[in-house]
ROSELO-112906 format. One record per residue (C-alpha): x, y, z; residue in three letters. Coordinates in Angstrom, 2 decimals, padded with zeros to 5 digits, m for minus. Example, Ala and Ser with C-alpha at 12.3 -4.5 7.8 and 13.67 -1.06 7.14 Angstrom:
! residues 2
+---------+---------+---------+-----+
|    east |   north |      up | res |
+---------+---------+---------+-----+
|  012.30 | m004.50 |  007.80 | ALA |
|  013.67 | m001.06 |  007.14 | SER |
+---------+---------+---------+-----+
***
This chain:
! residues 409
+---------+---------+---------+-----+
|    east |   north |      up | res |
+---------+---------+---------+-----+
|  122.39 |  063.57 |  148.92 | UNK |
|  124.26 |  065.57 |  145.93 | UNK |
|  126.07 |  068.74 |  145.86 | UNK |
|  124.88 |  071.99 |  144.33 | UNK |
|  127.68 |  073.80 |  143.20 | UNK |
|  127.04 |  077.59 |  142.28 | UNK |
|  128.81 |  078.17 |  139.13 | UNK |
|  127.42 |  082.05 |  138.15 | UNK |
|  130.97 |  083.31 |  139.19 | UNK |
|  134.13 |  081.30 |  139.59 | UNK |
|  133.81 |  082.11 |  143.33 | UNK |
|  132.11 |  078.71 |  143.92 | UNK |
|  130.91 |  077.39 |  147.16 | UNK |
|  129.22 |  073.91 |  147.62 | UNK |
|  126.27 |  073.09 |  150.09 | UNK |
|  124.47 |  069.71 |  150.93 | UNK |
|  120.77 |  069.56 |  150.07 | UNK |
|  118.08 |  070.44 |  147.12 | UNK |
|  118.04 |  072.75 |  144.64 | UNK |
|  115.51 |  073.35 |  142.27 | UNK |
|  116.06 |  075.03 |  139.11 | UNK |
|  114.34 |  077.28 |  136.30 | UNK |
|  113.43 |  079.44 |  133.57 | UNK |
|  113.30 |  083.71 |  133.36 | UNK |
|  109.76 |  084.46 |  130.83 | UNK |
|  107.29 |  087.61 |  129.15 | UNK |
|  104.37 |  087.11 |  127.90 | UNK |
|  102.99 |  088.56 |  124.47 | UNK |
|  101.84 |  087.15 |  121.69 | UNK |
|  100.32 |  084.27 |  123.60 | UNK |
|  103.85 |  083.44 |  123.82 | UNK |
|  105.90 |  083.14 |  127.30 | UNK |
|  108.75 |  084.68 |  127.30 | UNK |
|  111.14 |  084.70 |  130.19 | UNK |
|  114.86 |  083.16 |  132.12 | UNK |
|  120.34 |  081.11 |  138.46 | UNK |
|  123.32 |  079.24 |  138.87 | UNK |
|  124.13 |  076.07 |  136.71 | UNK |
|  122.97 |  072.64 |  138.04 | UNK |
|  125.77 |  069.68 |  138.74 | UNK |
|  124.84 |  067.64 |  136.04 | UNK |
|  125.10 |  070.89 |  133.43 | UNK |
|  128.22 |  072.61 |  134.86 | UNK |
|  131.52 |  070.66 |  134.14 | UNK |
|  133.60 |  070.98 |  137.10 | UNK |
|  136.30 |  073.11 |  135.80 | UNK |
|  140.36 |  072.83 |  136.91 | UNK |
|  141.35 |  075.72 |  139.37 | UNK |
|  144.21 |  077.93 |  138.84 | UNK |
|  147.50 |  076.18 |  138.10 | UNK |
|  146.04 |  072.62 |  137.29 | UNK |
|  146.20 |  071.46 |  133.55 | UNK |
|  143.96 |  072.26 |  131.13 | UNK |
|  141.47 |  069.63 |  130.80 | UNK |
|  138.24 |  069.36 |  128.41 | UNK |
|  134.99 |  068.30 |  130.77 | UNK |
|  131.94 |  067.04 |  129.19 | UNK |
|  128.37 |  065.90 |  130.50 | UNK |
|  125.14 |  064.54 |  129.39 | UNK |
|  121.63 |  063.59 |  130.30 | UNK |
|  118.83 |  061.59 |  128.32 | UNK |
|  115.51 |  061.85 |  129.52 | UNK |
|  112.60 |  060.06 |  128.50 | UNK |
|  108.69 |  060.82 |  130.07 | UNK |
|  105.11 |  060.18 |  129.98 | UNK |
|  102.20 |  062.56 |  130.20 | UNK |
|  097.86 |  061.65 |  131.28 | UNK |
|  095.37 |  063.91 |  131.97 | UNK |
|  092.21 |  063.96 |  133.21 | UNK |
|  090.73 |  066.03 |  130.78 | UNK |
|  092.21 |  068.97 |  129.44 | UNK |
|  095.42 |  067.91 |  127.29 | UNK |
|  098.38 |  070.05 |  128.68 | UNK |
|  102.19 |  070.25 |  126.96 | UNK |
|  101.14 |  067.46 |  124.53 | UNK |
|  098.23 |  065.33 |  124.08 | UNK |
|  098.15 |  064.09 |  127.57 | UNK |
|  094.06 |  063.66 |  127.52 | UNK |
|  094.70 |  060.21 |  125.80 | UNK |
|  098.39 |  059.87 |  127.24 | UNK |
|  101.78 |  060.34 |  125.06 | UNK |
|  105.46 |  059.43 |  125.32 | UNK |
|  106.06 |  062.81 |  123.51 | UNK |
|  108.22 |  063.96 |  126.44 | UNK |
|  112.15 |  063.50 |  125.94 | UNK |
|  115.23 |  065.63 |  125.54 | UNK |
|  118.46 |  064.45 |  125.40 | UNK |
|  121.90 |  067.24 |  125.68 | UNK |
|  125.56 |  066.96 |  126.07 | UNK |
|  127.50 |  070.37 |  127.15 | UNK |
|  131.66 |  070.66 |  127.47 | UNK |
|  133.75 |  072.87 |  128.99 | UNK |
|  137.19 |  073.72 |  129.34 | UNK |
|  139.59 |  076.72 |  131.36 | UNK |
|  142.00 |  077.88 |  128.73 | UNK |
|  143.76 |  080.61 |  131.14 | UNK |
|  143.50 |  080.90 |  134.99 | UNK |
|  140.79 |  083.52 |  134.29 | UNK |
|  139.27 |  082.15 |  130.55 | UNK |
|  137.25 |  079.62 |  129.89 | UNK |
|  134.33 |  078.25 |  127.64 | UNK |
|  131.76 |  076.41 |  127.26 | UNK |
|  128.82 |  074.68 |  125.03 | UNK |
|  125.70 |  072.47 |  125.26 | UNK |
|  123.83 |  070.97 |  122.08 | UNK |
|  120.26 |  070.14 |  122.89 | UNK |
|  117.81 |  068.28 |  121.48 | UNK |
|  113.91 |  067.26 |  122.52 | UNK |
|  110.69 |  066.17 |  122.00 | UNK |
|  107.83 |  067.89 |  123.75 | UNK |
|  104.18 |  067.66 |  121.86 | UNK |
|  104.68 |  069.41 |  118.41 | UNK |
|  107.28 |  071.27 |  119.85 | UNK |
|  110.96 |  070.27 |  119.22 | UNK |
|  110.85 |  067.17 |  116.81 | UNK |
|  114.84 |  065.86 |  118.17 | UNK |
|  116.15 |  069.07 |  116.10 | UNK |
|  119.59 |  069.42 |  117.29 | UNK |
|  120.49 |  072.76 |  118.22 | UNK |
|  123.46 |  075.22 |  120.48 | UNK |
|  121.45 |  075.26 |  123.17 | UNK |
|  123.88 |  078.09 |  125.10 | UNK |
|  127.56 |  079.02 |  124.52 | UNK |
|  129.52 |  081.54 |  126.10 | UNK |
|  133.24 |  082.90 |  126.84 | UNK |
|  134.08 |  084.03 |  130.16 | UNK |
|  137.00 |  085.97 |  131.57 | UNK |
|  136.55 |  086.75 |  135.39 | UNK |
|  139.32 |  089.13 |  136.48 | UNK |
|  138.31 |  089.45 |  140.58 | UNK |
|  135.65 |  087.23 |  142.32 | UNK |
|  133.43 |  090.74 |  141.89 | UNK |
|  134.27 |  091.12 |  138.67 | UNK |
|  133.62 |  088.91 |  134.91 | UNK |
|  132.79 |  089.56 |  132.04 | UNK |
|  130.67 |  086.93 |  129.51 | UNK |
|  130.03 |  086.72 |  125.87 | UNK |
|  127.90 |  084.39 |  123.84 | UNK |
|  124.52 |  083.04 |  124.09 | UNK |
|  124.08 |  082.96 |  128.21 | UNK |
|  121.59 |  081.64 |  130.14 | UNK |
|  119.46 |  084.55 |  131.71 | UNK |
|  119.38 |  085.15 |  135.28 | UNK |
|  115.65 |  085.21 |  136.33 | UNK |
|  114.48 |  084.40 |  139.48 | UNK |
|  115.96 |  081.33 |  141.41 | UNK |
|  116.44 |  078.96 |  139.42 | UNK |
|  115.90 |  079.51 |  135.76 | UNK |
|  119.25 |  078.48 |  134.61 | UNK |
|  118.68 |  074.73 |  134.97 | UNK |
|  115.46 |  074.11 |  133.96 | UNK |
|  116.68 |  071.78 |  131.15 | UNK |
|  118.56 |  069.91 |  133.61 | UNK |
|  116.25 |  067.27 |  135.07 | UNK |
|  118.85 |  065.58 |  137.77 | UNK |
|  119.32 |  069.21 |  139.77 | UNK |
|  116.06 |  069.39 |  140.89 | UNK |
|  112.94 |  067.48 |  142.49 | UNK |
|  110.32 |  068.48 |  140.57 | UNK |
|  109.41 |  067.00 |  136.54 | UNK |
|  107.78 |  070.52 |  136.30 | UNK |
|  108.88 |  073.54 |  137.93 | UNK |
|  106.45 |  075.93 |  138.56 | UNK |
|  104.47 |  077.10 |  135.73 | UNK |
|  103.69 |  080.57 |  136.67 | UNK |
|  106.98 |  081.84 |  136.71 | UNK |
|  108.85 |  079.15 |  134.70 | UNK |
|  106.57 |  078.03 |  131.90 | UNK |
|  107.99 |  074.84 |  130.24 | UNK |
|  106.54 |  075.63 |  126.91 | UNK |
|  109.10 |  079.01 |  126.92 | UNK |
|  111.70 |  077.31 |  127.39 | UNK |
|  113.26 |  077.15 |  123.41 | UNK |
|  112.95 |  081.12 |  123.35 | UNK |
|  113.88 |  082.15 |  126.58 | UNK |
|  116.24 |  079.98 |  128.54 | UNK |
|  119.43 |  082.41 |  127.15 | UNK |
|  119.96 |  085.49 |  125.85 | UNK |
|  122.73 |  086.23 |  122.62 | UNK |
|  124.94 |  089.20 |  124.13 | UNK |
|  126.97 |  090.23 |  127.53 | UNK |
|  126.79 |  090.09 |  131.09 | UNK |
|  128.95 |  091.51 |  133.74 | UNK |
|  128.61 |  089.14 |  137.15 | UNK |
|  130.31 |  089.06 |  140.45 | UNK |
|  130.45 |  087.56 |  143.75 | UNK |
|  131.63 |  090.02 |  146.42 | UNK |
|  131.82 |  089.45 |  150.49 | UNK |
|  130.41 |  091.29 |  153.19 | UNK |
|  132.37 |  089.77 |  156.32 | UNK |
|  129.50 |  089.68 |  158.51 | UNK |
|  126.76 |  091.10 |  156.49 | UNK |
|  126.98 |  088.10 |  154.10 | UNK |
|  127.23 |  088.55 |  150.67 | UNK |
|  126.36 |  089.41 |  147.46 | UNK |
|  126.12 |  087.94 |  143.89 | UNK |
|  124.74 |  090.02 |  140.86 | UNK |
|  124.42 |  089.85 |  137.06 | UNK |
|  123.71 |  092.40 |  134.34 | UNK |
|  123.38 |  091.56 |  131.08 | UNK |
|  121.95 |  093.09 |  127.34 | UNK |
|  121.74 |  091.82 |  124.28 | UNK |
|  118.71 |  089.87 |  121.99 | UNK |
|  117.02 |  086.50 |  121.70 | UNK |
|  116.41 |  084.63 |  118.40 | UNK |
|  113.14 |  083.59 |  118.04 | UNK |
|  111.83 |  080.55 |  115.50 | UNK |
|  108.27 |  081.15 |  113.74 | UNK |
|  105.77 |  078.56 |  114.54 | UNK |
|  102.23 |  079.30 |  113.37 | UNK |
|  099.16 |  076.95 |  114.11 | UNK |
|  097.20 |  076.60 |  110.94 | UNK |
|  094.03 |  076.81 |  112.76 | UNK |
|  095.19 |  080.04 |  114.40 | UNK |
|  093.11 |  083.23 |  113.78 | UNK |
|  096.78 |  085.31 |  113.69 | UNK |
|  099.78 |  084.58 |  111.48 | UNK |
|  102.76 |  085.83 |  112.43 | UNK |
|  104.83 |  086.66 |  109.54 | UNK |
|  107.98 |  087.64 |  111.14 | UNK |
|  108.93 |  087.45 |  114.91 | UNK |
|  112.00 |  089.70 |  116.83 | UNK |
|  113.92 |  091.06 |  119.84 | UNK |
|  115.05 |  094.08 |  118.95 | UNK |
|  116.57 |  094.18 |  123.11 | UNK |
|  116.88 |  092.14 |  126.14 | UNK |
|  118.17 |  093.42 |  129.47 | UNK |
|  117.57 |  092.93 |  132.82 | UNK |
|  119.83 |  092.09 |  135.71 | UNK |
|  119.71 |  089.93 |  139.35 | UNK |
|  120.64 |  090.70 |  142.92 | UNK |
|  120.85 |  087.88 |  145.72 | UNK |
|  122.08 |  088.79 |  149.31 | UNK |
|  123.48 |  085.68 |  151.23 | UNK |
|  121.98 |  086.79 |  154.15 | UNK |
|  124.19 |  086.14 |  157.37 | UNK |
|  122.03 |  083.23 |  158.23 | UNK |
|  123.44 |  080.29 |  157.24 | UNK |
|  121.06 |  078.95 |  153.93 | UNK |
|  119.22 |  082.13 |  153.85 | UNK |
|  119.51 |  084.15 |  150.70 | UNK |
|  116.37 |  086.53 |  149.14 | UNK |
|  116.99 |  089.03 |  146.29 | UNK |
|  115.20 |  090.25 |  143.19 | UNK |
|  115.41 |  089.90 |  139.58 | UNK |
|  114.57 |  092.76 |  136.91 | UNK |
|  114.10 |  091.71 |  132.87 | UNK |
|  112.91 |  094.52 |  130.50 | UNK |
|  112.45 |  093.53 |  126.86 | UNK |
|  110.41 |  094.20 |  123.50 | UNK |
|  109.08 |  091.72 |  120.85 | UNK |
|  108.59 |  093.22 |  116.98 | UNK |
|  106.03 |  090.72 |  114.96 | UNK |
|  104.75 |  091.42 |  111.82 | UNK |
|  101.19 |  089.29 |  112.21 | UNK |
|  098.49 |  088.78 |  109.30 | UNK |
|  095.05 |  086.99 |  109.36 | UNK |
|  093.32 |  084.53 |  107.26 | UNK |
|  091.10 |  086.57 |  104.75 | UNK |
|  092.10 |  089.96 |  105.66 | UNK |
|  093.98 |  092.17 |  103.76 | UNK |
|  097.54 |  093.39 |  104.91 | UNK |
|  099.39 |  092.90 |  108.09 | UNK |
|  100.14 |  094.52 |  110.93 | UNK |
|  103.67 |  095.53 |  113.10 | UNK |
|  103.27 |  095.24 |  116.29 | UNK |
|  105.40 |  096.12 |  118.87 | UNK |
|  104.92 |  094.33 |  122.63 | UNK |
|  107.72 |  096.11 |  125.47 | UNK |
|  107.37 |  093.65 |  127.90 | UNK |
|  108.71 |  094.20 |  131.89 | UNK |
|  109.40 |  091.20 |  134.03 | UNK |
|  109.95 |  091.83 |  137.62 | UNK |
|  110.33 |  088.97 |  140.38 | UNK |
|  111.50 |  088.97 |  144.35 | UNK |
|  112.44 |  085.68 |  145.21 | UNK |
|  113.69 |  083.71 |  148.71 | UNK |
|  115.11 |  080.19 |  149.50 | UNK |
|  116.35 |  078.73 |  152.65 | UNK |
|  118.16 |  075.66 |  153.06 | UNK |
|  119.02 |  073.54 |  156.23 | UNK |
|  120.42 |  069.91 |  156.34 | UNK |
|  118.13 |  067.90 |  154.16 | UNK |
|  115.34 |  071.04 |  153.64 | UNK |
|  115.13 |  073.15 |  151.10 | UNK |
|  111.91 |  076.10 |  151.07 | UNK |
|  111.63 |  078.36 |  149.03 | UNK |
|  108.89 |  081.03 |  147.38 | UNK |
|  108.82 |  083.76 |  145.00 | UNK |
|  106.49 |  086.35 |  143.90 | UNK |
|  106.45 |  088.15 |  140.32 | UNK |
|  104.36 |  090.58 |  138.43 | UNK |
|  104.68 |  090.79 |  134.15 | UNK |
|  103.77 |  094.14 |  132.59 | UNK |
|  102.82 |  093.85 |  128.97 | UNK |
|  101.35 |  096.30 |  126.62 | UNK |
|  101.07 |  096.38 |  122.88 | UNK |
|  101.54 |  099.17 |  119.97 | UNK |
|  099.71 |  097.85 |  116.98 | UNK |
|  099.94 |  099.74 |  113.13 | UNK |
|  096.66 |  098.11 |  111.86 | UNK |
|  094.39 |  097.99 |  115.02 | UNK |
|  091.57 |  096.00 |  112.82 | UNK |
|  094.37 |  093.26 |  112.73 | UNK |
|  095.72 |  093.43 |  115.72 | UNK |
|  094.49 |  095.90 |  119.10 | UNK |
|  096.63 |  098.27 |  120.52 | UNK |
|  096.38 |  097.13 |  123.72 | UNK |
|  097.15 |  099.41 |  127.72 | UNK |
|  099.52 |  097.73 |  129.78 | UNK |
|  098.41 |  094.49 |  131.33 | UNK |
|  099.83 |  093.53 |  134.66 | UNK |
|  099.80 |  089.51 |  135.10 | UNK |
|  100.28 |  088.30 |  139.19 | UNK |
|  102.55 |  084.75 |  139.53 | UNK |
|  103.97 |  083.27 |  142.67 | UNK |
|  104.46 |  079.75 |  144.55 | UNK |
|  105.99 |  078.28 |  147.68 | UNK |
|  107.55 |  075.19 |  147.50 | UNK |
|  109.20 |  072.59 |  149.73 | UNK |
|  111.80 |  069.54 |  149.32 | UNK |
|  113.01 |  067.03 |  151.76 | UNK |
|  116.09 |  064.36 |  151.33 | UNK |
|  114.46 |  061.74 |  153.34 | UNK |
|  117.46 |  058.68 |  152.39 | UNK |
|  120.01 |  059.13 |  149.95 | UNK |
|  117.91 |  057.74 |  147.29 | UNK |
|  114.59 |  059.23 |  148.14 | UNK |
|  113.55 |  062.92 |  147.79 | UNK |
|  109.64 |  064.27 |  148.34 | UNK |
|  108.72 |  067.77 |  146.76 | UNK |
|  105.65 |  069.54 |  146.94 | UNK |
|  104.71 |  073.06 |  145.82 | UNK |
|  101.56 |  075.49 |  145.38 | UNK |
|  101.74 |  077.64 |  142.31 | UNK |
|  099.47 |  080.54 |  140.81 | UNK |
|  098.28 |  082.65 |  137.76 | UNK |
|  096.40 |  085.41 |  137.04 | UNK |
|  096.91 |  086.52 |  133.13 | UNK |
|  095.32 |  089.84 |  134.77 | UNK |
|  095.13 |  091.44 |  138.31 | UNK |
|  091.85 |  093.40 |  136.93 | UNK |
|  090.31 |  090.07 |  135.69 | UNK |
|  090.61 |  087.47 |  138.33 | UNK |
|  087.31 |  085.52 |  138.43 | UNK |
|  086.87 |  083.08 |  135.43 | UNK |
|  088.86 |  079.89 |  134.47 | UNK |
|  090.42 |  081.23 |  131.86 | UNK |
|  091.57 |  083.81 |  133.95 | UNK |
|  093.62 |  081.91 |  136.29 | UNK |
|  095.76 |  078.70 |  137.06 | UNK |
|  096.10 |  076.92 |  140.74 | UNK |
|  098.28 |  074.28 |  140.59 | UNK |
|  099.41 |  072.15 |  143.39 | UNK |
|  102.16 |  069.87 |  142.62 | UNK |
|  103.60 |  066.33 |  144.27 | UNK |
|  106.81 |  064.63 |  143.83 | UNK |
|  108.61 |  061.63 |  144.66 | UNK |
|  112.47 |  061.32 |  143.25 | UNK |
|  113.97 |  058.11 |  143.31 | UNK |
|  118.32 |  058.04 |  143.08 | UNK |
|  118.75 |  054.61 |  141.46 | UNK |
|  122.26 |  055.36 |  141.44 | UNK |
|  124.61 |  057.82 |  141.40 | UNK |
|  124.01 |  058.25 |  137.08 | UNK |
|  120.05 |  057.16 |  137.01 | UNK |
|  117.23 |  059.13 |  138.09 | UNK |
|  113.35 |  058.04 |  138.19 | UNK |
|  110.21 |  060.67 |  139.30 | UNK |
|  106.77 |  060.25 |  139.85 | UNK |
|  104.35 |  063.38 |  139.79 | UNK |
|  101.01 |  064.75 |  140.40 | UNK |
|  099.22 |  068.14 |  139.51 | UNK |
|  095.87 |  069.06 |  141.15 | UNK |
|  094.78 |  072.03 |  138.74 | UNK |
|  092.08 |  074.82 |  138.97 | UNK |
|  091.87 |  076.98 |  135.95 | UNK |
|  092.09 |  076.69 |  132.24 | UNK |
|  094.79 |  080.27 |  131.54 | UNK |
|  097.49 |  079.24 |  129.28 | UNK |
|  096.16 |  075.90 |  127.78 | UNK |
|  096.32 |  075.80 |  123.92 | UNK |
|  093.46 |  075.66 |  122.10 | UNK |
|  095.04 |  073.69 |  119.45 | UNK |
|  095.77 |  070.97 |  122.00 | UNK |
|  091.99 |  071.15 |  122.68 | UNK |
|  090.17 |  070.33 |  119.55 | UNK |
|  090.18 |  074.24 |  119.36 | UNK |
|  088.12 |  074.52 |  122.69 | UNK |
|  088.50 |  078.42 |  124.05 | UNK |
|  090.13 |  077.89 |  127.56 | UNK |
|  086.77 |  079.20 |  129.18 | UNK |
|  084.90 |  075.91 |  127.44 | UNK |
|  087.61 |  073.59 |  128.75 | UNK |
|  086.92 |  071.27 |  132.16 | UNK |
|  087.61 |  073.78 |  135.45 | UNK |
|  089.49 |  071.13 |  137.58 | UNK |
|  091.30 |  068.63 |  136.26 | UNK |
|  095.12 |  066.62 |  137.20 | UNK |
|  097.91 |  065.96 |  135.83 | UNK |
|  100.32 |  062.63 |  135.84 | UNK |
|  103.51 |  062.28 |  134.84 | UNK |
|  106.59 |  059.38 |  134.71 | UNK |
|  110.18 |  060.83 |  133.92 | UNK |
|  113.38 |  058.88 |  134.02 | UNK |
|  116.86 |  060.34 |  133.41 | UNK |
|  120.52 |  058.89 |  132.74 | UNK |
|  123.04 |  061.65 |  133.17 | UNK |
|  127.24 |  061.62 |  133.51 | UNK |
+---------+---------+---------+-----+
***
């Protein structure tokens, strides 16, 4: 078994079992855009008050393999690839009872999508001055949901994948942190519990990647805001907590197409809203969460681009893990998708995915998964991944396999 220690406030606490871990998102653009306490392997364990200042640093290299069925998914997994890896190394250090910092540079490999560029994956400076009260600067992770923190972290969870509908892997560049501020805080209840919230505001950099087979080419991509916030009552059972999780944001893009004249600004407010529950006892962790995206659009040039009503997308899953031996941990979960409530018949329309996974400890620093998807539904596949196939052409059923293996100190 290994320790989850919550790190979202220095108040930490430390319980025996699973955790999974994720990634807050909006959608627009055909983009997913979204963002939990840090993971073990991510969060340096930092001196208390009074100790000497020490500089902590960790690190994980991952390396996976992708096959499909049919439909390639991520990366050209129809044939098979190796184009799965990431690789990070994060330090921290307390420079005051109540200051402290902290970095991670991160670097992967996921289809077209990374290419090993080096980057600051999140920074921040923190200065807590009660248990209910910090303050943090930098580029922090968003609170979304459970577990969106982590979800570059393979070693503090079961699953290779979380679950797509609320934690889309192929978001993760754009939307695993936010660059501005966010007030936190763990207070007590006595016997009520307790509670842990986070606000935060500020913007996320976003990097232009246009498909050249793409009938839109965006010419200029922004976050003019970012805010949001998350509220999780530790219920007075013991391993019960439920809460919600509110993200309100708006993307700017200036988009052109192919053989049309001039170009269009279009403006896509985006509001992310997810309740969320998790209960863990001895070995078992369960947990579920339900979500609902509203998205409209606000076009200049509506012959380039619509102006489009608000669009309400539905996402939820249930999942369960189980630490069988201390080298051996089973995961399953159900996840699903519907890019519209109105439109819910149609493959394109909708994802089912039900998910199966076997983690294997080698030892305490080496990490090896096997998994298994079972999908229904084409919604979110890329086209360009798909010899330019629309998503309502592409095979209706259709699995998923993957290998991962991790080394992480």
């Amino acid at each position: 078994m290994w320790e989850y220690r919550r790190s979202s406030t220095t108040h930490t606490r430390t319980r025996t079992g699973m955790r999974i871990t994720a990634a807050a998102l909006v959608a627009a653009l055909e983009l997913a855009l979204g963002c939990g306490p840090e993971g073990r392997a991510v969060a340096a364990d930092l001196p208390m008050a009074g100790e000497s200042l020490a500089l902590q640093a960790h690190g994980f290299v991952g390396q996976g393999a992708l096959k499909s069925t049919d439909n390639s998914y991520l990366a050209d997994s129809k044939r098979g690839t190796l184009e799965f890896s990431d690789v990070g190394i994060n330090f921290t250090a307390q420079l005051t009872d109540r200051l402290r910092v902290g970095l991670q540079l991160f670097a992967r490999k996921l289809g077209s999508v990374g290419n090993f560029n080096a980057k600051t994956d999140w920074f921040y400076l923190d200065y807590r001055w009660r248990d209910w009260l910090g303050v943090r600067a930098g580029r922090v992770k968003l609170p979304f949901g459970l577990y969106n923190d982590t979800s570059d972290i393979d070693s503090a969870r079961v699953a290779v994948l979380l679950p797509g509908s609320i934690y889309p892997v192929n978001g993760r560049d754009f939307l695993l942190a936010q660059t501005g501020f966010e007030v936190y805080g763990y207070a007590g209840l006595r016997a009520a519990g307790a509670l842990d919230y986070r606000l935060y505001a500020g913007t996320i950099f976003l990097q232009i990647t246009n498909t050249p087979t793409s009938p839109l080419q965006v010419q200029s991509l922004s976050v003019p805001y970012v805010a949001g916030g998350r509220l999780m009552w530790e219920t007075p059972v013991e391993g019960l907590r439920v809460g919600g999780s509110l993200q309100a944001l708006r993307l700017d893009t200036v988009i052109s197409v192919p053989g049309m004249a001039g170009t269009a600004l279009v403006k896509i407010p985006a509001l992310l809203t997810v309740g969320s529950v998790e209960y863990a006892t001895g070995d078992l962790l369960l947990a579920a969460e339900y979500s609902r995206w509203f998205v409209s659009s606000n076009s200049s040039a509506p012959m380039i681009y619509p102006t489009l009503p608000t669009v309400v997308s539905e996402r939820a899953y249930a999942l369960a893990t189980y630490q069988v031996r201390h080298w051996l941990a089973p995961g399953a979960y159900y996840s699903l998708l519907f890019a519209n409530v109105d439109q819910r018949s149609g493959r394109a329309n909708r994802l089912h995915d039900v998910a199966a996974t076997v983690r294997f400890d080698v030892n305490a620093h080496w990490i090896v998964k096997l998994e298994g998807h079972y999908f229904d539904g084409t919604q979110g596949l890329d086209p360009a991944l798909n010899n330019n196939v629309p998503a309502a052409m592409l095979t209706q059923r259709w699995a998923l396999f993957l290998l991962k293996t991790t080394a992480y100190f």
